[in-house]
N, C-alpha and C positions, 0 to 999 in steps of 0.2 A: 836142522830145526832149531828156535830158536824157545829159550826155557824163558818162559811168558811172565816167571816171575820177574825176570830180568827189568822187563818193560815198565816195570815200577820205576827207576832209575830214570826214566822220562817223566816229565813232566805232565803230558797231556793224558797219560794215563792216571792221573792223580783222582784217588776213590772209586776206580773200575775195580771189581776184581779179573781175578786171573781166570775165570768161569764166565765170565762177559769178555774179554781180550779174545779169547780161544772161541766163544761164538761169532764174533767179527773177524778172524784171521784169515778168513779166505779173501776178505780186501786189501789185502796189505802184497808188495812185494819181495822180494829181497833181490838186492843189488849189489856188486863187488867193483869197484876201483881202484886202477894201478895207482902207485905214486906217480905225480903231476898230471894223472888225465883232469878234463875238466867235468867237472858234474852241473853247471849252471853256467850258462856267460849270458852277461849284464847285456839287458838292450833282447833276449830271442825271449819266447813266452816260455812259463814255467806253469804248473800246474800240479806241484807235491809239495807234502812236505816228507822230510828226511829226517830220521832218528838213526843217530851214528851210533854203531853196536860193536866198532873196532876202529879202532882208526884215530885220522883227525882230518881235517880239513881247516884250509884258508879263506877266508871272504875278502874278495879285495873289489875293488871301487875304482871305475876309469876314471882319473883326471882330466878334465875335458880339453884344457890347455894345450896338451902333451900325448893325452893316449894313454901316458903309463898307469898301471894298472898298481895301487897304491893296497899294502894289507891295511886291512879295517880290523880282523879279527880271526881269532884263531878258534873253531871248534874243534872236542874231543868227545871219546865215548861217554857218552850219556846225553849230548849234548842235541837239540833239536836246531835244524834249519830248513828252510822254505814258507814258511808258516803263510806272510804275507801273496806268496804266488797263490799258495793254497785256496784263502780266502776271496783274492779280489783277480781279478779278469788283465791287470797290470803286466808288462811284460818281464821280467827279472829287475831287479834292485840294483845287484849287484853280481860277480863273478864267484863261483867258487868251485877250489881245486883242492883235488886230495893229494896232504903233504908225505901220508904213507900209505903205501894199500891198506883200502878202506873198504869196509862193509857195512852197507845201511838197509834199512828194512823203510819202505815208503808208502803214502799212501797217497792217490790221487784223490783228485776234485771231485772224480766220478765216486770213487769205492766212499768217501765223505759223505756223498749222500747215499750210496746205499745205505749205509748204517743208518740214516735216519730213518730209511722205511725200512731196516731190519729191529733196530731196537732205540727209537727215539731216548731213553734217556740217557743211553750209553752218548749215542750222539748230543745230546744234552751237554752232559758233563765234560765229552771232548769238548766242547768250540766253549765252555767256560774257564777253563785250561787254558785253552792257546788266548783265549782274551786275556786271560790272567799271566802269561808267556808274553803277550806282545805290549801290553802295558807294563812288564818292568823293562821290559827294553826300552820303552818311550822314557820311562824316568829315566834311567839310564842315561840318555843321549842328552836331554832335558838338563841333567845334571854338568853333563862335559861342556854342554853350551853355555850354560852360568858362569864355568870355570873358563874358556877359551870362548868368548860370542866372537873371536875373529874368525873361528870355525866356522863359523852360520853367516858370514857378511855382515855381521851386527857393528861393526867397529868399523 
């Protein structure tokens, strides 16, 4: 079992309490993966997101060129991915592999809307979270392309 205070350390549970967490945890999973299995490949459909509870994982990005599969980014415990499969109907982004054995606790597209017709503002306050999760990623990227527009084809 996992101690629900913990789930503070994510982000999408930012202003839940741990008495709201523990009334939606029957939507959630929990998942284990070895070092270098894959947990998402770039290109099949996804439909979770993943809150890393041990571990870490790699995000890495095919090069269309080539094939090779380039790291983008490195997550660790506390750390959320999936977010965008979660929200839109898209097929994966990108790749990712757990770089140790890893444990994540997940929740699909499906168990997303149960919550909203178990307790709409819990569901609320999630999907204001992960908008607020995926717009500092957008700055983020926004940023690196200011810095590198050869990144983006701008040059």
């Amino acid at each position: 079992m996992v101690d629900l205070s913990a789930l503070h350390n994510h982000s999408l549970f930012g202003g839940i309490t741990e008495d709201q967490i523990a009334s939606i945890w029957d939507f959630f999973v929990m998942e284990e993966f070895k070092k270098s299995d894959f947990i998402e490949r770039e290109g099949e459909s996804g439909d979770r997101i993943y809150f890393i509870l041990e571990g870490s994982v790699e995000i890495l990005k095919k090069v269309k060129e080539t094939g090779k599969l380039n790291r983008i980014f490195i997550f660790k415990e506390g750390d959320v991915f999936g977010e965008m499969e979660l929200i839109d109907v898209q097929p994966c982004a990108a790749s990712v592999k757990a770089m140790v054995d890893t444990r994540v606790l997940t929740l699909s597209n499906r168990g997303l809307y149960m919550i909203s017709k178990t307790d709409l503002k819990v569901f609320s306050l999630m999907i204001m979270n992960l908008a607020r999760d995926i717009s500092r990623r957008l700055r983020k990227a926004d940023e690196i392309i200011a810095l590198c527009p050869e990144i983006a084809g701008l040059r």
